[in-house]
C-alpha positions in Angstrom: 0.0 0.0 0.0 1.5 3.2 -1.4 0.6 6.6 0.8 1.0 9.7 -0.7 1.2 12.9 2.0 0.5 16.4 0.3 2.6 18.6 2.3 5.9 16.4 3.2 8.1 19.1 4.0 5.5 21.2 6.1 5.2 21.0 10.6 3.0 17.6 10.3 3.5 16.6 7.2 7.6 15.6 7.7 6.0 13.5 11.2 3.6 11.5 9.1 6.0 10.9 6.0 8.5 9.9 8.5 6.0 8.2 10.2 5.1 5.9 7.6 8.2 5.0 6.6 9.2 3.8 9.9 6.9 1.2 9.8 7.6 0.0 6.7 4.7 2.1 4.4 6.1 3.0 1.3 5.3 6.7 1.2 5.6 9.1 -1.9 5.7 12.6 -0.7 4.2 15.5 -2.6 5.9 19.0 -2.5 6.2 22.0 -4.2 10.0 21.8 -3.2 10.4 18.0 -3.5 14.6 18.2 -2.7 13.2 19.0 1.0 11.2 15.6 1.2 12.0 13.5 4.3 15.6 11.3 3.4 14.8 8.2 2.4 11.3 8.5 0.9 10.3 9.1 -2.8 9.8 12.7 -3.3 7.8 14.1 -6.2 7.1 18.1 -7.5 4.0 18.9 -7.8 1.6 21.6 -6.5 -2.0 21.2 -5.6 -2.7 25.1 -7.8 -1.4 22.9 -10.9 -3.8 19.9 -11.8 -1.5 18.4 -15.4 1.6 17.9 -11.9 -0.8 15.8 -9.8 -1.8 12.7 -12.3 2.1 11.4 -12.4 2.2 11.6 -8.6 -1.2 9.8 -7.6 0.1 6.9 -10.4 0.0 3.7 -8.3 -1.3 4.9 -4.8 -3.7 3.5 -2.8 -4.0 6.2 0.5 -3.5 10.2 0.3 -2.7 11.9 4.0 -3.9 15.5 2.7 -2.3 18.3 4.7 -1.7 21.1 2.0 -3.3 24.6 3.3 -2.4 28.2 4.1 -3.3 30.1 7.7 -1.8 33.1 6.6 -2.7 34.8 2.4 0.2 35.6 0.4 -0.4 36.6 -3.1 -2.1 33.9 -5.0 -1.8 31.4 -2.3 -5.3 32.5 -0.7 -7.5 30.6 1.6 -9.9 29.9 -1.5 -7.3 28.4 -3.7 -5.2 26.5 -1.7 -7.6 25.3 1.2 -10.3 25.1 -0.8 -9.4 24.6 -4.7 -6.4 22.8 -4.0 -8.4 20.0 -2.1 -10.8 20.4 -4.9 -7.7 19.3 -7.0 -6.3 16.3 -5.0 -9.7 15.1 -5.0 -10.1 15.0 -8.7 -6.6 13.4 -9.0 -7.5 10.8 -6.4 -10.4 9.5 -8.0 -8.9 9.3 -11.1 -5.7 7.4 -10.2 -8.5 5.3 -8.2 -7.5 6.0 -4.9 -9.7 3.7 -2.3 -8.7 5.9 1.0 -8.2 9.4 2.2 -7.3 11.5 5.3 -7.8 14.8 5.4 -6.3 17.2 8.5 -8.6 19.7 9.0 -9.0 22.4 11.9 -11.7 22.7 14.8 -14.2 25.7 14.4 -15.0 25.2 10.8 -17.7 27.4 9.9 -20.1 27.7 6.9 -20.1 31.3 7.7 -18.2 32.8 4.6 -17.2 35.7 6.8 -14.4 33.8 8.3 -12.7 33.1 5.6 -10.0 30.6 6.8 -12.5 28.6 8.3 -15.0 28.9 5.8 -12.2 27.3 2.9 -11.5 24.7 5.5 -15.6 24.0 5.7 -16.3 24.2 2.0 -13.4 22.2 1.3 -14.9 19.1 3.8 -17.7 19.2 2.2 -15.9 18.2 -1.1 -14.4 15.3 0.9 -17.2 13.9 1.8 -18.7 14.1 -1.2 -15.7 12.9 -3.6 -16.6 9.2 -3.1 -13.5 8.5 -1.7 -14.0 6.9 1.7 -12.8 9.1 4.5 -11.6 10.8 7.5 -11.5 14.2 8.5 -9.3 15.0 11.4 -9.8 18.0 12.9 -7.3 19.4 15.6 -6.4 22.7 17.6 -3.1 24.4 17.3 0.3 22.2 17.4 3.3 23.0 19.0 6.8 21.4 18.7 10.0 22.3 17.2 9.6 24.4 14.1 6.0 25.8 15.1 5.2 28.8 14.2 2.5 29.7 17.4 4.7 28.7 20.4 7.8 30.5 18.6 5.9 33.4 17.7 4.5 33.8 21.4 8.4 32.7 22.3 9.7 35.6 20.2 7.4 38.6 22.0 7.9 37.8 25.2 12.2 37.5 24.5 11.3 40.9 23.0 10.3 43.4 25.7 9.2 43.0 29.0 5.3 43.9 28.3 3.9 42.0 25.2 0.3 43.5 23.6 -2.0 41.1 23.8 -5.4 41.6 21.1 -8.7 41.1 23.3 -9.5 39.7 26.8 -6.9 36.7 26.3 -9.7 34.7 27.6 -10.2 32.6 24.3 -9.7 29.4 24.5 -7.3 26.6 23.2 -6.2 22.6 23.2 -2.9 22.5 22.4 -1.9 19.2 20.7 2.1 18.1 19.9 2.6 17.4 16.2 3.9 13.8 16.7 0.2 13.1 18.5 -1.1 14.4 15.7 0.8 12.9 12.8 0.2 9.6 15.0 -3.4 9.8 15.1 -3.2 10.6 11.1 -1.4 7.4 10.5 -3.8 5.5 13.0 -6.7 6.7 10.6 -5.9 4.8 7.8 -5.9 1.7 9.4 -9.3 1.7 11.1 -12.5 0.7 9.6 -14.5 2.2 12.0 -13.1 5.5 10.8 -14.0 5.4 7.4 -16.6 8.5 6.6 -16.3 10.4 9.7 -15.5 13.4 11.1 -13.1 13.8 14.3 -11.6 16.4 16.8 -8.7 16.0 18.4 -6.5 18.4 21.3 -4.2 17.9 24.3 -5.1 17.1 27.5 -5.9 20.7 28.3 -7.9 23.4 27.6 -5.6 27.1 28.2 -6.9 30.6 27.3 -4.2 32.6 25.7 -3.1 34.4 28.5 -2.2 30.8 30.1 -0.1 30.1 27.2 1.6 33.4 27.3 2.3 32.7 31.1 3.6 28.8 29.9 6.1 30.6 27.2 7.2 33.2 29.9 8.0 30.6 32.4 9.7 28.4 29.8 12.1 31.1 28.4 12.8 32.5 32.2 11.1 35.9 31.4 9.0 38.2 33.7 5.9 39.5 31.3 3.3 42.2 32.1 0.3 41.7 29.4 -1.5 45.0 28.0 -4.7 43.7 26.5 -5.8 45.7 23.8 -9.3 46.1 22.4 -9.5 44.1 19.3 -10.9 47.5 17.0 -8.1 49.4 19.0 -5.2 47.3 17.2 -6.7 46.8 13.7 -5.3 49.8 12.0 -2.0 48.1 12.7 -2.1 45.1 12.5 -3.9 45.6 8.9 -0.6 47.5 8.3 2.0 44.8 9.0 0.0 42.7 6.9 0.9 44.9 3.9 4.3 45.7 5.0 5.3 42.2 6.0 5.4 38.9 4.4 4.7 37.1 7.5 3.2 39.4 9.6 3.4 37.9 13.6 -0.7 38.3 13.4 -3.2 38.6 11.0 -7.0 40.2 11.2 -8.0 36.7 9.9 -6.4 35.5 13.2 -7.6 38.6 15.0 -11.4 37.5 14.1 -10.6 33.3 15.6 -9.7 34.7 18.7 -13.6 35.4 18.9 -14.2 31.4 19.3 -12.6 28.9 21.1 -10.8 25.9 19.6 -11.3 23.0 21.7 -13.0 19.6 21.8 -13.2 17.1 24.8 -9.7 16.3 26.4 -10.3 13.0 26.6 -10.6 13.1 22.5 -7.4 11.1 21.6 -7.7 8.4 24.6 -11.3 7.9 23.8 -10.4 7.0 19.8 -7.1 6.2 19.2 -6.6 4.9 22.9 -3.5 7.0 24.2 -3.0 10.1 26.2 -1.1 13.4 23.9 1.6 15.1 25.8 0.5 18.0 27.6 2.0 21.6 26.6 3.8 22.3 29.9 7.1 20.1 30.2 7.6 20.5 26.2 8.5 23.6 25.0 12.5 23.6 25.3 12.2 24.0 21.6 11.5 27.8 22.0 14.7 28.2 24.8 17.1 28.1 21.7 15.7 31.3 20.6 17.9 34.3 20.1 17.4 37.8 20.4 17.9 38.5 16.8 15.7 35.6 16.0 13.0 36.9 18.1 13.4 39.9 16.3 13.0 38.9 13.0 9.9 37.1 13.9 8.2 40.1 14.8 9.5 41.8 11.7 8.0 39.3 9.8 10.7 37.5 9.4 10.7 33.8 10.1 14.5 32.2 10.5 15.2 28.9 8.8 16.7 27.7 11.9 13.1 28.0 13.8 10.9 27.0 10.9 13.2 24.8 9.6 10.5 23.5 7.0 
């Protein structure tokens, strides 16, 4: 059974291509920038925006792991066209090539409200899922952390920054933190369970922390003492709509701005209940963001993301 992963190189999809592998799967990896697939597993260019560079790789495959999508717009890589058309794509190239089984990583708080419009590409795009004829699983999680994240680091990278770090809104929303080998794990465990096939899933950690709590976690990882000025959300638009023209990765978005009015969780006892272990919690596994510099944490909040924190 060949298993191809969209996104091989990205935060989850290097865990589930190496992953795989480890247990003997062969995997195929599908990349934009093939030369920076996992070693040791076949790599193949091709980009989801591009339908003629998908039928070579879905030759011969019998499972896709679909992780391609944006959080953050950049040119033509919008929400619409890569959450949305580009799953639009691997599904058409799927059924051709006669795929019998897909997983698709989704994210918790989809919404057929067209206003938000990250969520609303993620909704429209699992509705084409589950309507390709492909049988199924959608895997919906809350943010990851682990080394190369880019929410821990960015968090990491304000508070090694000043002593008082804005924070947008009541800091009260809330989240369920999930490491990305639990995730890529529960991924893998989806494709191998019958019971699986043609439903929807949520998955977090094994707690539910409000962003203020995860400012405080960061704070106390790094050794730092950080006041927190909360900011009313219409107060910090005007900027925050400027750094998203002036920056290429801006350290916030006013998509982002908008999610912090829900919370994304599920029930913590969401990966024990299905895939029968308990994800590592948050606190006692961010080391990852001590080796952060002071000119790295500057870049990151001039938009700039070093290679040697997202190192995919």
């Amino acid at each position: 059974m060949t298993v191809l992963v969209t996104g091989a190189t990205g935060f989850v999809g290097r865990r589930v291509a190496a992953g795989l592998a480890s247990r003997g799967t062969p995997v195929r990896a599908l990349s934009r920038a093939s030369k920076h697939a996992p070693q040791g597993i076949e790599s193949l260019g091709g980009d989801v925006l591009d339908p003629p560079s998908l039928a070579k790789v879905f030759q011969a495959v019998d499972s896709v792991i679909h992780l391609v999508a944006v959080i953050r717009e950049q040119d033509r890589l919008t929400f619409q066209r890569v959450n949305y058309e580009g799953t639009r794509n691997v599904l058409d190239a799927a059924r051709a090539a006669g795929v019998r089984r897909l997983v698709y990583a989704s994210t918790i708080g989809v919404t057929s409200d067209p206003s938000y419009r990250y969520l609303h590409s993620r909704w429209l795009a699992e509705q084409d899922v589950a309507r390709a004829g492909i049988p199924f699983t959608i895997l919906r999680f809350s943010v990851g952390f682990g080394e190369g994240d880019e929410f821990f680091n960015v968090l990491a990278a304000q508070v090694k920054l000043a002593p008082v770090v804005p924070v947008i809104g009541t800091g009260r929303a809330r989240f369920q933190p999930i490491a990305v080998d639990d995730v890529a794990r529960c991924l893998i465990a989806c494709l191998d369970r019958p019971d699986l096939v043609d439903k929807t899933l949520e998955v977090g950690g094994p707690d539910h922390l409000t962003y203020d709590q995860m400012l405080d976690l960061v704070s106390q990882t790094v050794g730092a003492h950080t006041l927190k000025l909360h900011l009313p959300a219409g107060m910090a638009k005007p900027a925050v709509w400027a750094m998203e023209r002036i920056m290429t990765r801006p350290p916030v978005t006013l998509e982002q701005l908008k999610m912090l009015r829900h919370d994304s969780v599920t029930g913590l006892d969401s990966v024990e209940t299905v895939f029968g272990f308990r994800p590592q919690p948050v606190k006692g596994n961010l080391d990852y963001i001590k080796r952060m510099g002071y000119l790295d944490a500057l870049r990151i909040n001039m938009g700039w993301m070093p290679r040697q924190v997202r190192d995919h």
